[in-house]
Residue, then its C-alpha position, 0 to 999 in steps of 0.5 A: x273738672x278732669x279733662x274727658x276721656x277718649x276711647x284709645x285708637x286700636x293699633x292699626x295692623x292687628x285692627x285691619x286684621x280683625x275687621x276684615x276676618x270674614x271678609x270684605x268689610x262695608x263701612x256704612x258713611x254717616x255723612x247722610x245719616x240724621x245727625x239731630x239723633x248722631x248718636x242713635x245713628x250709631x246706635x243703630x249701624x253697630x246692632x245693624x252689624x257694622x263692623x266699622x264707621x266712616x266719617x267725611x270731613x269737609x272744610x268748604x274748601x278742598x270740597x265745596x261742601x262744609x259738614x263737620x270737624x274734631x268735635x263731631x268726630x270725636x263724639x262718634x268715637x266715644x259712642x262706637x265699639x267698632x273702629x273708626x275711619x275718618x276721610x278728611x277732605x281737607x286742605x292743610x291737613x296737618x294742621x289738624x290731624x293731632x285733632x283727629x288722632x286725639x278724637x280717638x279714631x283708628x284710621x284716617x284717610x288723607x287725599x293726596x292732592x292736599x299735599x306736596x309730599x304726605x309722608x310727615x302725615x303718615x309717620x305721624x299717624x304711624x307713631x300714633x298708632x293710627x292706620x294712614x291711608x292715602x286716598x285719590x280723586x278721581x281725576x288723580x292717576x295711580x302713577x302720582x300714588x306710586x313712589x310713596x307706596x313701595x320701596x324700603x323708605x316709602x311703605x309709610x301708606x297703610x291703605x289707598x282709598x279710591x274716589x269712585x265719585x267726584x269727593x265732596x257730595x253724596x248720592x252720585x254715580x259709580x264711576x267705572x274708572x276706579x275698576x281699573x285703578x284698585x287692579x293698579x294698586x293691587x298689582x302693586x302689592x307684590x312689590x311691598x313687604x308691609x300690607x296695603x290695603x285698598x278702600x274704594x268710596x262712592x257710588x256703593x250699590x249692590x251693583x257695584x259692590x261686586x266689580x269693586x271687590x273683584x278688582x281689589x277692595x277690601x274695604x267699602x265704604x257705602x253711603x245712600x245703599x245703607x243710610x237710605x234703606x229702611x233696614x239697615x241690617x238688612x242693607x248691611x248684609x246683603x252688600x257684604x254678602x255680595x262682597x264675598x261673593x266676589x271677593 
């Protein structure tokens, strides 16, 4: 029996470009999603108009709660038209990243704090094709972020994903310090020649969806706001239309 298929990463510039043409793009969290129907679930997001997924990767160590690993991650991939993201709070991510790559995702998201210098992570996501982003907690100061995002060497972060909730559970507060985060990161941008793009995770409600994007965001990634509603199309449109707005 020949070995199974996976769908192929887009490469990451031209597919960051695509997903964000119309705007601010929400990307609906499956970690509150019903996962005995995993794939309806993502039937679902994608007619609902999803233009991206997110996936929270949790070993039981970097955060106390334990959900899922390549094989899931894998299984969403096979199932999604739309790019993919998966946010591996994790720690010793090396040694699973080839995993992830090989699931067919289009970006991983790797929490700094899981590492004394992530830049072998990034070039490995880079000539796999796949977008690197770097995310940080909420206890983590921009300042740590700095030295990898600009200069001639160190342009290796395709994005920042800012915590806007302690990582590790869903359902929890909007946490006002990431305002003032995003704005750091996004004045840093002026001094890159490659685009960084910023993410901002936790807490997305249709209150905070606006001050997120004025400060910077451009991706969203919104978990109880859409998994909880009972339309998801509707609970879709409404945040990305607020995005706009803001944008």
């Amino acid at each position: 029996m020949s070995a199974p298929q996976v769908r192929a990463p887009a490469v990451a510039p031209e597919m960051v470009t695509a997903l964000l043409a119309t705007g601010p793009a929400v990307l609906p969290s499956l970690l509150l999603c019903d996962f005995g129907h995993l794939h309806d679930e993502v039937e679902r997001l994608q007619a609902a108009g999803a233009r991206a997924l997110h996936l929270d990767v949790m070993d039981g160590r970097f955060v106390p709660q334990l959900t899922y690993g390549p094989v899931v991650v894998e299984a969403v991939c096979r199932a999604a038209r739309v790019p993919v993201e998966a946010h591996l709070m994790i720690e010793e991510p090396l040694a699973t990243l080839d995993a992830y790559i090989k699931a067919g995702v289009d970006i991983v998201t790797l929490h700094v704090e899981s590492f004394a210098d992530p830049c072998d992570a990034l070039v490995r996501l880079r000539e796999a094709g796949v977008l690197g982003q770097l995310a940080i907690s909420p206890d983590t100061p921009v300042e740590r972020l700095q030295p990898l995002l600009t200069g001639p060497d160190r342009e290796l972060c395709d994005g920042v994903l800012v915590m806007s909730v302690e990582p590790g559970f869903g359902g929890q507060a909007f946490l006002p310090s990431a305002l003032e985060k995003l704005a750091a990161l996004a004045a840093l941008r002026h001094n890159r020649v490659r685009p960084l793009r910023l993410s901002v995770d936790g807490g997305i409600s249709s209150s905070t969806i606006a001050p997120a994007v004025a400060a910077g965001a451009e991706l969203i990634v919104a978990g109880s706001a859409v998994l909880r509603s009972d339309n998801y199309a509707r609970a879709l449109r409404e945040l990305e239309q607020t995005a706009r707005e803001a944008a």
